[in-house]
C-alpha positions as CSV (number, residue, x, y, z in Angstrom):
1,X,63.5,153.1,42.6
2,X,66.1,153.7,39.3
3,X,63.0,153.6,36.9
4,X,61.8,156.9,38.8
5,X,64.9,158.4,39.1
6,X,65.1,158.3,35.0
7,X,61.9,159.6,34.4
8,X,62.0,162.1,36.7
9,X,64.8,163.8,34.8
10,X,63.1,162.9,31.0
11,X,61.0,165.8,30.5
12,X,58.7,165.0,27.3
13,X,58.0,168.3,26.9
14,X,60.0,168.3,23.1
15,X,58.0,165.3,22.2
16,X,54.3,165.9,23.1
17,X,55.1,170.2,21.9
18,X,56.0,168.6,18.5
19,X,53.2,165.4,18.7
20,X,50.4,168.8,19.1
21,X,51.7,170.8,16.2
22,X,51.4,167.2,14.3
23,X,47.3,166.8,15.6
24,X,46.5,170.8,14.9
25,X,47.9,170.2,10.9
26,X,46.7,168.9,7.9
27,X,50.0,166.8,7.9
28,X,49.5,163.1,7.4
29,X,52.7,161.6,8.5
30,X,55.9,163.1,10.6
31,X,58.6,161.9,12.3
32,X,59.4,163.6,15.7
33,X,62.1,163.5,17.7
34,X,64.1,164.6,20.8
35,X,67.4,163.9,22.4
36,X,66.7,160.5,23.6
37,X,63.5,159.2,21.5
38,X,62.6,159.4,17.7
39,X,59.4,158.2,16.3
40,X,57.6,158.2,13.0
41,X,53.4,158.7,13.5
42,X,50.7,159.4,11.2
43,X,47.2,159.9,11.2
44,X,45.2,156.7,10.0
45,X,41.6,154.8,9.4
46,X,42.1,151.7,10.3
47,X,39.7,148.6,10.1
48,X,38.3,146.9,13.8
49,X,36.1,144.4,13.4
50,X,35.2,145.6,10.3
51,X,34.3,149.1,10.9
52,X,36.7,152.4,10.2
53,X,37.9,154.3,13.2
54,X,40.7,157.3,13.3
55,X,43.6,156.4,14.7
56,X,47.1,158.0,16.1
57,X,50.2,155.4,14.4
58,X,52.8,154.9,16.0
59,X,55.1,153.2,13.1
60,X,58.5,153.1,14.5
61,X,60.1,154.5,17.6
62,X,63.9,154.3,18.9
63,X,65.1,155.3,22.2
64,X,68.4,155.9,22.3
65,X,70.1,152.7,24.1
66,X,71.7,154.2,27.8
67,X,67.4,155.4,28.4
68,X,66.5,151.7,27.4
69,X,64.5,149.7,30.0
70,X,64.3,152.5,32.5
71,X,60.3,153.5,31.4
72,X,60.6,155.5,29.0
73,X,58.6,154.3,26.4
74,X,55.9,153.0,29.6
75,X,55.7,156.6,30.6
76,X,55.2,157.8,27.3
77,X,52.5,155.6,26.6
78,X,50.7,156.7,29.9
79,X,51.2,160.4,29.2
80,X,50.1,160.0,25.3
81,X,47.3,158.0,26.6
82,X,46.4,161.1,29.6
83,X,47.1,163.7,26.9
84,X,44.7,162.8,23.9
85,X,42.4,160.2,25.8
86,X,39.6,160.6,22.3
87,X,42.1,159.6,20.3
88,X,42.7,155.6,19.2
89,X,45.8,154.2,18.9
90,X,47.6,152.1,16.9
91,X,51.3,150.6,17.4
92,X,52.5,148.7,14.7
93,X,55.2,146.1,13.6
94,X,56.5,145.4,17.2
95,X,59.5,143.2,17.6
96,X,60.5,144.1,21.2
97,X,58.3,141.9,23.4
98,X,58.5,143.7,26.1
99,X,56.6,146.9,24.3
100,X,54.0,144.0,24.2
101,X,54.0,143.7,27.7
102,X,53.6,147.6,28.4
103,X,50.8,147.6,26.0
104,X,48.9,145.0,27.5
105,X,49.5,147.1,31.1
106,X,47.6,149.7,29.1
107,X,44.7,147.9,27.2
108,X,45.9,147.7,24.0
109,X,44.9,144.8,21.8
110,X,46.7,142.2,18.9
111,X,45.1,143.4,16.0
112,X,44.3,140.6,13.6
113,X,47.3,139.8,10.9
114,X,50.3,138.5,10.5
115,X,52.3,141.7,12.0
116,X,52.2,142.0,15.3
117,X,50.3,145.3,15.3
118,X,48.8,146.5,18.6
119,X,45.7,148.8,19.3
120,X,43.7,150.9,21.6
121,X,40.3,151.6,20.7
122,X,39.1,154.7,23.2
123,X,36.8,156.7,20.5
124,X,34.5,154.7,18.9
């Protein structure tokens, strides 16, 4: 299968070294980065149905376009997910269906507004 053939030789290693420096400081916001993916996260309280919960953002992320649709950002989302499973998080602003689709693989949910903001509520 191509898709495993990619992610075999994407090692996140860069990303998830830089994403637990991010969790371990008093940091708010931060954008990290590696040769094929850049993202901008922050640490957030967010409102669910009306109560406050912490959440991991996930504001913007770019993958550079030759490691588009090969499950990248799918396998991301499952190792982010394995790697801090008490941590919530939040995806916001999506424009790509298809990041819909993977989220909805995963359990995330529309948050309610007029941006299409997605969520994963794990820690409550």
């Amino acid at each position: 299968m191509k898709f495993l053939e990619y992610f075999s030789i994407y090692n996140y290693s860069d990303i998830f070294r830089e994403f637990d420096r991010f969790l371990k400081s008093d940091i708010r916001n931060v954008y990290i980065e590696d040769a094929y993916m850049i993202m901008y996260v922050r640490k957030s309280k967010r409102s669910i149905n009306r109560q406050l919960y912490d959440f991991i953002d996930i504001a913007n992320i770019s993958i550079e376009r030759d490691m588009r649709d090969k499950g990248v950002f799918t396998n991301f989302i499952s190792e982010l997910l394995n790697r801090y499973p008490d941590f919530n998080i939040l995806v916001e602003n999506i424009f790509n269906p298809a990041v819909v689709t993977v989220l909805s693989k995963f359990g995330f949910e529309r948050k309610d507004g007029p941006d299409n903001t997605w969520f994963l509520l794990r820690k409550r």
